[in-house]
C-alpha positions, 0 to 999 in steps of 0.5 A: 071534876073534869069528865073524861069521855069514857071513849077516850078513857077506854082507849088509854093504857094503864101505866104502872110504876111511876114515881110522884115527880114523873106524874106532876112533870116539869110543866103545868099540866101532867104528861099523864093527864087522864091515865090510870096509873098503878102503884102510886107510893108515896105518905099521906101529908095531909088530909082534908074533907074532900081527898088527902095529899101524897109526898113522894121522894123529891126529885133532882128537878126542882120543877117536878113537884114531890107531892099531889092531891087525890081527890075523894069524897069517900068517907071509908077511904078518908076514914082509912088514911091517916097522916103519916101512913105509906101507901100505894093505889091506883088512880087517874091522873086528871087536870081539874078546873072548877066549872064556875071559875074558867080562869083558874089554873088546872089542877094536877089531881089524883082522882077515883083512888083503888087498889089502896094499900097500906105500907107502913104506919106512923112516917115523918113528913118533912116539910119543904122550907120555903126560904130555907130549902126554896125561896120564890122569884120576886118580879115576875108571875110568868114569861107570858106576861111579855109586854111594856108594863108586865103583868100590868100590859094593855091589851089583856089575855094574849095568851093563857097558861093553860093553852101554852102549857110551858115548861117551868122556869121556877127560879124566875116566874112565881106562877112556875114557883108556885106550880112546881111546888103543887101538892107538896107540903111546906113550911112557911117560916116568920109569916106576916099578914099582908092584909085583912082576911076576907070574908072566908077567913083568908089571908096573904102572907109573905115569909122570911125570904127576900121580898120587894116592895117592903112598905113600913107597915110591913106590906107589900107595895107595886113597884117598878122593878129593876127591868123597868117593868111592874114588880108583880110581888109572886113571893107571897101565897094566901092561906086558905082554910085549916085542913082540921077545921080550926078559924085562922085568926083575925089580921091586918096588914104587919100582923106576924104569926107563928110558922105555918106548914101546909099543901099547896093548892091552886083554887079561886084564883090563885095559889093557897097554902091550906095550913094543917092547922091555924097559925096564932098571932104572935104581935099586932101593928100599933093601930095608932093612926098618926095624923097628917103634918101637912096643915093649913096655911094663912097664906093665900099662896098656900093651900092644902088639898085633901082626896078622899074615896069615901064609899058611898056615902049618904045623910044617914051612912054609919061611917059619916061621923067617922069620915067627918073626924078623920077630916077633921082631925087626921088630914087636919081640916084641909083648905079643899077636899076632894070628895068621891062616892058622895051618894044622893039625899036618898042614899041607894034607895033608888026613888029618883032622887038626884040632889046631895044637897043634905048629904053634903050638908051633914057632912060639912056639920059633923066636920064642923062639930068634930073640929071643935066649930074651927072647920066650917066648910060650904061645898059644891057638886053637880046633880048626874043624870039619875042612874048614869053614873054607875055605882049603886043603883039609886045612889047616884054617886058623884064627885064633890068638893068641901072647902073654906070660903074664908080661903076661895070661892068659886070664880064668878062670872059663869053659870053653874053646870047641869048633868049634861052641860060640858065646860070649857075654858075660854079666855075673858076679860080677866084671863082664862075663864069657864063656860060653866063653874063648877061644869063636867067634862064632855058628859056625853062622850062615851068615856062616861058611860055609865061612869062619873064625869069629872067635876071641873072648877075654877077658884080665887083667893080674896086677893084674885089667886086663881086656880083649876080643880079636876075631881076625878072617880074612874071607872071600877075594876070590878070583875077583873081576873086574879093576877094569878090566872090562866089570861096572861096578862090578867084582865084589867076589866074596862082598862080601855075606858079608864084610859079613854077617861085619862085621854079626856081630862089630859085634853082639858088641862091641854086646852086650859094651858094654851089658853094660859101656860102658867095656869094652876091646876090640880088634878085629883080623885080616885083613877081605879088605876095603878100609875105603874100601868103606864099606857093609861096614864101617858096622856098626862106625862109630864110636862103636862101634869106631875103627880104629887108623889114624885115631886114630894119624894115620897119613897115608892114603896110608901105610894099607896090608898088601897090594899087588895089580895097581895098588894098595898097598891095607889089607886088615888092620884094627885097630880099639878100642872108646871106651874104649881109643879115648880114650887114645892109640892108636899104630900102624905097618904094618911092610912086611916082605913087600912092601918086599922085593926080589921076590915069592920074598923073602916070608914072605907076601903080607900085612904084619904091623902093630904097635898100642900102645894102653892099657887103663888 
């Protein structure tokens, strides 16, 4: 709990009298903040192991909350309340933040509870209706989120909650919503699961109240609003652990469950609802992934491109055959497949190892095997320097390419890259060519450091079609801040190497098309980046390279490889420079690893997608 110098306790006065909505107050943190207060009354709502929740009558500003937790470790005085019981006390009002998690919100909190008297026995306590009694904004997580891309905007933490402390706007802003309603006791009707549970067995859900972003599946997708900013998806809430101790059930994203009541609470980032007890499953999503129907053509014109983030993967890897099947079967053998995280021969022992020489041969094996002797694919990569590439230490993942020499090879003419050889294109004998193929982006500029270079590569039909590959794997958001955090707008961790990466490849497809203005070129791979954080991805604006997605048409909410926290979200891009641009491009992300029933049942965290384009 947060120390309260004794100084500073001593000197405030004691305040009596005062109803649950006055001590929460109409903004984030109380007016009260480090005040005994007297005769606190309200009925006890819930109880947990460490403290029990107090409901008051409501007040006629929705954005004073009608409830509040106090905070208790003592086993006499849990052992003394019981749901349902009217009390009175005295306690001091204090705003809580876990010492481990400085951008959590301040939690509005009772502590040191005496002076407890029971009133009466045995009180109904209705729970608040969301959807019914309050419904949540659908944009916005708050008014601090003020630049171009919302909560998305570049640079990150201008401003935080905490330090501003505005008055609450529950109406318009989900962390308002969220806050006016701490402490209280509500009831989530309808609930479906938006994702799998983490490994505390919680879970995010959306209830039955109007939503946006509504995928097939039944999840939530990023979306640009109708203010032409990024839709945050505020309206929905995590379900943390159940206050009696009973194990939430096991979901996926579209699974729906019975009605779920309990307190709100903010802790570990963001805003959960701590339901009295488990919710049961009441239906489960068909797991029957279909497969993709973008197939293979005989046509040299024609040529299907997979993308696939395959999580570290390596010759010995539990999840190789099963990647290899969904090649093989669900993107239906594509003519070249753009593979990410494709670790050493040694896997993440962390011995020197540098080659993946044998991790991509097994993997083209078990495609072979799996698609009945039909797929035979050879593959290309080039080897990182040990260790400079991030990911794993001792894995050495790279970017790779799997593809049918019966369709392209490699263009000849040009040397293979090593780790620290820069290719470039310049124009021979028979049209643009590359001084290393396949070559690296500039691998020594600081874009790179310790991150993947792009795999570049230059290929030709056996009737001399020619085309560009850009295989790309960005730099991790890893250790960013919760969307629903203190720093406004979140922290995207490393948002300005990511875009200093997108700078790069933009400046290859730029030196490639002056050089050649109808080149053909695809760019893909794993960005670690949303397109709706638009400062990134603004080197590529069109003309200069379109995503697949906007030319195939695909509906925005259908735009997604990943699900993290709240949102089915793209972190995978294919994009094609104006010539392939103006045939007709097709593509489908296929849901292999996040339609599953549980997170166990995936090969990775990222599902692969399947682009038919044409380069003649």
């Amino acid at each position: 709990m947060l120390a309260i110098p004794v100084l500073l306790t001593l000197l405030l006065p004691t305040v009596v009298a005062l109803s649950i909505p006055d001590i929460q107050g109409p903004a984030f943190q109380s007016p009260f903040t480090g005040q005994t207060l007297q005769n606190i009354t309200g009925v006890v709502s819930a109880k947990g192991s460490n403290g029990f929740w107090l409901i008051g009558p409501p007040s006629s500003d929705i954005r004073e909350s009608p409830g509040v937790r106090v905070f208790t470790t003592s086993k006499t005085i849990l052992g003394n309340v019981t749901v349902g019981d009217a009390i009175s006390l005295t306690a001091r009002v204090s705003e809580f933040r876990s010492s481990t998690a400085p951008n959590d919100l301040v939690g509005t909190e009772l502590d040191s509870p005496t002076n407890i008297v029971h009133l009466s026995s045995n009180n109904t306590v209705t729970p608040i209706v969301l959807g019914v009694d309050r419904f949540p904004p659908t944009q916005a997580f708050t008014p601090l989120d003020n630049g171009t891309d919302g909560w998305l905007s570049v640079p990150n933490n201008v401003s935080q909650v905490d330090k501003t402390n505005l008055t609450l706007v529950p109406s318009k802003f989900g962390l308002d919503f969220w806050e006016s309603l701490e402490g209280a006791l509500v009831t989530v009707p309808s609930p479906v699961s938006l994702e799998f549970p983490n490994s505390f067995g919680e879970f995010w859900v959306r209830g039955k109240w109007p939503v946006t972003g509504l995928n097939s599946r039944g999840g939530l997708s990023i979306t640009i609003g109708p203010n032409n900013v990024p839709d945050a998806n505020p309206e929905v809430v995590i379900i943390g652990a159940p206050l009696d101790g009973t194990t939430n059930p096991n979901t996926a994203v579209g699974t729906t469950l019975s009605d779920i009541t309990g307190v709100v609470l903010f802790q570990f980032g963001f805003f959960y609802i701590l339901p009295t007890t488990a919710p049961t499953v009441l239906t489960s999503p068909d797991f029957t992934i279909p497969p993709t129907t973008l197939s293979s053509s005989k046509s040299e014109c024609v040529i299907t491109v997979g993308d696939y983030n395959v999580e570290n993967m390596a010759p010995t890897s539990p999840t190789l055959p099963t990647v290899a099947g969904q090649i093989a079967t669900h993107l239906a053998g594509p003519d070249i497949v753009f593979l990410q995280e494709i670790q050493d021969n040694s896997g993440s022992t962390n011995d020197g190892t540098v080659s993946a020489n044998v991790t991509l041969a097994t993997m083209s094996s078990a495609v072979l095997t799996a698609s009945g002797g039909k797929v035979n694919y050879s593959f290309v990569d080039v080897d990182p320097v040990n260790n400079q590439d991030g990911g794993e230490p001792g894995g050495n993942i790279r970017q790779a390419y799997l593809f049918k020499p019966e369709k392209f090879t490699l263009v000849p003419g040009s040397p293979a890259g090593g780790s620290l050889d820069a290719t470039k294109p310049f124009l021979g004998k028979h049209g643009v060519q590359l001084t290393f193929n396949p070559g690296r982006i500039d691998p020594n500029n600081s874009a790179w450091v310790s991150s993947r270079k792009p795999l570049v590569a230059h290929w030709q039909t056996p009737s001399g079609h020619r085309f560009f590959t850009i295989n790309h794997h960005g730099t991790a958001k890893s250790g960013s801040s919760s969307s629903e955090g203190d720093a406004r707008p979140p922290v995207n961790l490393l948002v300005e190497q990511r875009s200093a990466q997108v700078l790069e490849i933009a400046g290859m497809v730029q030196s490639i098309l002056r050089l050649d203005p109808l080149a053909n070129i695809i760019v893909a791979g794993d960005f670690n980046e949303f397109t709706q954080t638009r400062s990134v991805f603004k080197p590529f604006a069109p003309p200069l390279l379109v995503e697949a997605d906007v030319l195939a048409g695909l509906p925005l909410v259908e735009r997604y490889t990943y699900v993290f926290d709240q949102n089915s979200e793209q972190l995978d891009h294919i994009f094609v420079s104006p010539a392939v641009a103006l045939r007709k491009v097709e593509v489908e992300h296929v849901h292999v690893n996040n339609w599953g029933p549980s997170l166990d049942a995936r090969a990775s965290d990222h599902d692969p997608s399947v682009a038919r384009v044409r380069i003649c």
